[in-house]
C-alpha positions in Angstrom: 146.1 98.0 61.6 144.5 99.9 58.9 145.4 102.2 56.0 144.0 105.1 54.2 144.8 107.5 51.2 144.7 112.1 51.1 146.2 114.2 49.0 147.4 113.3 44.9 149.8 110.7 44.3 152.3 113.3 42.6 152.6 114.9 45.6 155.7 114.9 48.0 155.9 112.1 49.7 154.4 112.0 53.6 152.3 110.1 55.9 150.3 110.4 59.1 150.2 108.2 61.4 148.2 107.5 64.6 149.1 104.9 67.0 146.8 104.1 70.1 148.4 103.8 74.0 148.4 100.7 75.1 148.1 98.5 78.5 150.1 95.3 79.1 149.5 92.8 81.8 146.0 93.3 83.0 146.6 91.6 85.7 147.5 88.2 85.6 148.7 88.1 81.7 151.9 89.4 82.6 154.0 89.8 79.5 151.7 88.4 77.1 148.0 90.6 77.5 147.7 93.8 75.8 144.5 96.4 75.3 144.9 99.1 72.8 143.6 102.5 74.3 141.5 105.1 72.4 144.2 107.5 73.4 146.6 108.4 70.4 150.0 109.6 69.6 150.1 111.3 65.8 153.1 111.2 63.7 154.0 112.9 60.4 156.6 112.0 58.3 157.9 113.3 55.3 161.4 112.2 52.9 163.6 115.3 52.4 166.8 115.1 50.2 169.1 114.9 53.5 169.6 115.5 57.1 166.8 115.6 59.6 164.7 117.7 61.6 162.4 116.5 64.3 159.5 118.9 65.9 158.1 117.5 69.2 155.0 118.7 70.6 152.2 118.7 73.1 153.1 116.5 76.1 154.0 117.8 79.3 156.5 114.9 79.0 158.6 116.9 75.6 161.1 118.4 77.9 163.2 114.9 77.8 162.0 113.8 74.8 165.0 113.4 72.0 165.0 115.8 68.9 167.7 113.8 66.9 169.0 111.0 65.6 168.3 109.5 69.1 164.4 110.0 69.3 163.0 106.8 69.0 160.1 107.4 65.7 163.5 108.6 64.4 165.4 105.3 65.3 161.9 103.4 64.5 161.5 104.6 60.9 165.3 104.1 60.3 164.4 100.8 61.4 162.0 100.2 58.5 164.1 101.3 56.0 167.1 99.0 57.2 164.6 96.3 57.3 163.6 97.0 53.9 167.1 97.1 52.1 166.5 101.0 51.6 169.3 103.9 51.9 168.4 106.0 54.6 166.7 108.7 53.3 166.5 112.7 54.6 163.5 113.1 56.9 161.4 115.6 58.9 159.4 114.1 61.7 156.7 115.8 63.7 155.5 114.1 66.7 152.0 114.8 68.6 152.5 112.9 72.0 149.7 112.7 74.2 150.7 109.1 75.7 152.6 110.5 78.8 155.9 109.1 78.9 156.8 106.3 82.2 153.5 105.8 82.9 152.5 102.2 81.8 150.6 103.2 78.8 152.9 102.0 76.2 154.2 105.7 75.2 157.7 104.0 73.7 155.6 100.8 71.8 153.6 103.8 70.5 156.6 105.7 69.3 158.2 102.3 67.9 155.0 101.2 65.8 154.2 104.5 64.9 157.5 104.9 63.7 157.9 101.3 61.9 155.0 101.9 60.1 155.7 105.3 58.9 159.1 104.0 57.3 157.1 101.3 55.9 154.7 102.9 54.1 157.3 105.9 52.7 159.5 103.2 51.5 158.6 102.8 48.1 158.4 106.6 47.8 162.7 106.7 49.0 163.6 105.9 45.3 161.9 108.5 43.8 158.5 106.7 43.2 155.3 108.0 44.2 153.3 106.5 47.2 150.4 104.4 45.1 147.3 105.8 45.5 145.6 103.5 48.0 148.8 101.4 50.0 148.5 98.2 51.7 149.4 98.0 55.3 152.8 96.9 56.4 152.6 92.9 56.7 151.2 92.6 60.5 154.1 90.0 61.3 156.9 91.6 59.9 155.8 95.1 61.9 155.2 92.7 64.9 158.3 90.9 64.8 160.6 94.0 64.2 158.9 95.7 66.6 159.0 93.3 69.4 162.8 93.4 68.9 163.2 97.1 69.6 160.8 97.1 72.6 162.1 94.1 74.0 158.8 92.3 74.5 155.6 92.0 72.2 152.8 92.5 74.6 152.4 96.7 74.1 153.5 96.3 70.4 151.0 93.5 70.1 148.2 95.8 71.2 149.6 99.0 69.6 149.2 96.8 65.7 146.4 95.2 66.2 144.2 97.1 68.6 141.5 95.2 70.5 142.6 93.1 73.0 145.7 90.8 71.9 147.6 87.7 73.8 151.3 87.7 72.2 153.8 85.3 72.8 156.8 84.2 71.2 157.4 80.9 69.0 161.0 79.7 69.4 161.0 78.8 65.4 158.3 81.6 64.1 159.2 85.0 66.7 156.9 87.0 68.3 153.1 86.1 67.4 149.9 87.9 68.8 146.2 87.0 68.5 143.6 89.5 69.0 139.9 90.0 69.0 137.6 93.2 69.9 136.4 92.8 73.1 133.0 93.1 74.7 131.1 96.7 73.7 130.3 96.8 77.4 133.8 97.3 78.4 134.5 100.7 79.5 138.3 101.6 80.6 139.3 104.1 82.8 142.9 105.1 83.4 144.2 107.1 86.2 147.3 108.2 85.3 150.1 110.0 88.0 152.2 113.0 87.3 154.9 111.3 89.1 157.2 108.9 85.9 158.2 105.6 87.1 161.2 103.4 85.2 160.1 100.2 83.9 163.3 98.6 84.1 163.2 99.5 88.1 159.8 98.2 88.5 160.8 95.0 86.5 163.6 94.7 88.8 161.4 93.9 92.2 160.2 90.9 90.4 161.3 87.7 92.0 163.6 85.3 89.6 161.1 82.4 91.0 157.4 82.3 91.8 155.6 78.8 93.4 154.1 76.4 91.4 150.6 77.4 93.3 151.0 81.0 92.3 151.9 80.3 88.9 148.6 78.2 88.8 146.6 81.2 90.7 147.5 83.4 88.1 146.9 80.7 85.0 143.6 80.4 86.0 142.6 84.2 86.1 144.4 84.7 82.9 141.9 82.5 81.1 139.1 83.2 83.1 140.1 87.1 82.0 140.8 86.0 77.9 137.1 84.4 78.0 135.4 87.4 79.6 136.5 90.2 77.7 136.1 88.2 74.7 132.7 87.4 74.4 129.6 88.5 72.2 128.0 91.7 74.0 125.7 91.2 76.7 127.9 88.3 78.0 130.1 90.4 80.4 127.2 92.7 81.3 125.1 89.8 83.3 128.4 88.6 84.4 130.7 91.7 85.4 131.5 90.5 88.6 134.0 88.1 86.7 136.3 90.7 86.1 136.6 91.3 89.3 138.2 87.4 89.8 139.7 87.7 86.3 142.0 90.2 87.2 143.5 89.5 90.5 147.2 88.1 89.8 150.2 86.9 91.7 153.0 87.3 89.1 153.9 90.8 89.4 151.6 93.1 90.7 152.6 92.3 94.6 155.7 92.8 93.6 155.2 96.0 92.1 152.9 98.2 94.0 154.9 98.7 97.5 156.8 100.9 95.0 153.8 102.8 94.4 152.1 103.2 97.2 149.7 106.3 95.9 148.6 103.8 93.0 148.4 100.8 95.2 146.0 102.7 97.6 143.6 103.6 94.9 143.7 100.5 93.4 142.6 98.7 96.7 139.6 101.5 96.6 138.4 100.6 93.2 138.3 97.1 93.9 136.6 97.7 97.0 133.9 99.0 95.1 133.8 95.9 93.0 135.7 97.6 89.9 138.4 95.6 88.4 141.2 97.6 88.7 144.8 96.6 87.7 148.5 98.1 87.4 148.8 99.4 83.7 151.8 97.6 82.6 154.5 98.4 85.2 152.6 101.3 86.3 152.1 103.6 87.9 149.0 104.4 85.8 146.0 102.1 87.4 143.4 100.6 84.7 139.5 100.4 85.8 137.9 97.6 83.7 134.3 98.8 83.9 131.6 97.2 82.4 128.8 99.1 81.1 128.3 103.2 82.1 127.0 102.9 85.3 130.3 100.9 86.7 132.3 103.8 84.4 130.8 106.6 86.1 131.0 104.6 89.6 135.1 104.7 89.0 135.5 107.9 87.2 133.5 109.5 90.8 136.3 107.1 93.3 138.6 109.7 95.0 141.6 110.0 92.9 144.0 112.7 94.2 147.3 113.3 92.0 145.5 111.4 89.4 144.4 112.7 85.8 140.9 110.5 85.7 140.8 109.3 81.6 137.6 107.8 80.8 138.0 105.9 77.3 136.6 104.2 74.7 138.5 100.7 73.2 140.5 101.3 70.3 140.0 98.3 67.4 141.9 99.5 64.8 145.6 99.9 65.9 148.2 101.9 64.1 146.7 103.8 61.1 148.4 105.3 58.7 147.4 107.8 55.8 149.5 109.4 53.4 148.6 113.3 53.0 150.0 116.3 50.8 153.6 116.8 51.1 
């Protein structure tokens, strides 16, 4: 996560945040991988004397989308500030979302960290103080660990602090932990994202309460053989892309999940046919193409998609950012 500094320091106090979409899972690392997506959500919040006034704007999604005490950047920053020992201040919230909302691209661990961070940073500024002139980020593992508690796992908020590619997992003494590292330059993600919303709760829900011990070990294997791929110095993946094609097949949850999907289980099928690695974003429906290198981009991006928006994307690295600004 990374900070910056606009506007003067005597200035009302207000920040800007941007906070990248995620995707969990990638395959076989069910609950525990996470990629940060340079695709962002912005956030502007500002401390007003009382009361609260939230603007939404820009996603075909808005129409749902709480304006209230209820909307979760609102509940997020609130959050923060409980977190913190602060009275609840006044606010007014303006939300840009362009993470579509049910899609499996980690649209509510974008609102969360966007919204943790925010309160964060404006904290010292709800007494009356200005915001220093350059802040320090919000300690990674206290963001992480509140975080993980609103969202109810850490893999999407993992990704959504850190950016790069992250493993999370959770220490029964310490909480939720994540590791990261920026993956290979080669890699080139593609999401093809559905107009159709699906719940994740239902989708979590046609997961079996057992799995063998043979498909536990099936999908332990990929799962490292995916953590050493994506992570290595560039060039690696680009003699070896074919990898990603093993690395990514997964028995956990994905055969579970796509018969309720069948539109993103077909094109899935077709880009692995072509040799892409293609998985469910998170619960889906959105499907992720792990290209490696521009050719294998431009090979997915041309697979027929119909009642798919076709995404081609860069890797974010930085995660969350915020910046204050003029009030």
């Amino acid at each position: 996560m990374s900070t910056g500094a606009g506007g003067e320091a005597n200035q009302a106090p207000r920040v800007h945040v941007r906070v990248p979409a995620t995707s969990a899972n990638l395959g076989p690392g069910f609950d525990a991988f996470g990629l940060a997506l340079g695709y962002y959500d912005e956030i502007e919040v500002g401390l007003a004397d009382d009361g609260l006034s939230v603007r939404v704007e820009c996603n075909r999604d808005t129409a749902g989308v709480a304006q209230d005490e209820d909307n979760l950047v609102v509940r997020a920053v609130r959050a923060a500030f409980d977190e913190l020992g602060h009275k609840q201040p006044g606010l007014e919230v303006r939300c840009v979302n362009r993470v579509p909302h049910g899609r499996g691209l980690g649209s509510s661990a974008a609102a969360i960290v966007g919204g943790l961070a925010a309160g964060w940073a404006l904290a010292s500024a709800a007494e009356g103080r200005p915001p220093p002139p350059r802040p320090g980020p919000p300690p990674r593992a206290a963001l992480l660990r509140v975080a993980a508690a609103m969202e109810g796992h850490p893999d999407n908020v993992a990704a959504a602090v850190h950016g790069g590619f992250t493993v999370a997992w959770t220490d029964p003494e310490d909480g939720p932990r994540a590791a990261r590292v920026t993956p290979a330059p080669e890699l080139r993600p593609v999401a093809f994202v559905p107009s159709a919303r699906q719940s994740t709760a239902a989708s979590r829900g046609r997961l079996p309460a057992q799995l063998g011990h043979a498909d536990a070990a099936f999908s332990a294997g990929r799962a490292g053989l995916l953590a050493l791929a994506v992570s290595q110095p560039a060039g690696w993946l680009a003699e070896r892309a074919e990898l990603l094609l093993a690395a990514t097949e997964d028995r956990l949850h994905q055969p579970y999940r796509l018969p309720g999907a069948p539109e993103s289980a077909e094109l899935l099928g077709r880009l692995r046919d072509r040799g892409i690695a293609a998985v469910l974003s998170g619960s889906g429906p959105t499907v992720l193409a792990l290209a490696v290198g521009g050719e294998q981009a431009a090979a997915a991006v041309s697979v027929p998609a119909p009642g798919f928006a076709v995404l081609p994307l860069a890797v974010d690295t930085e995660g969350v950012r915020v910046t204050f600004v003029a009030g």
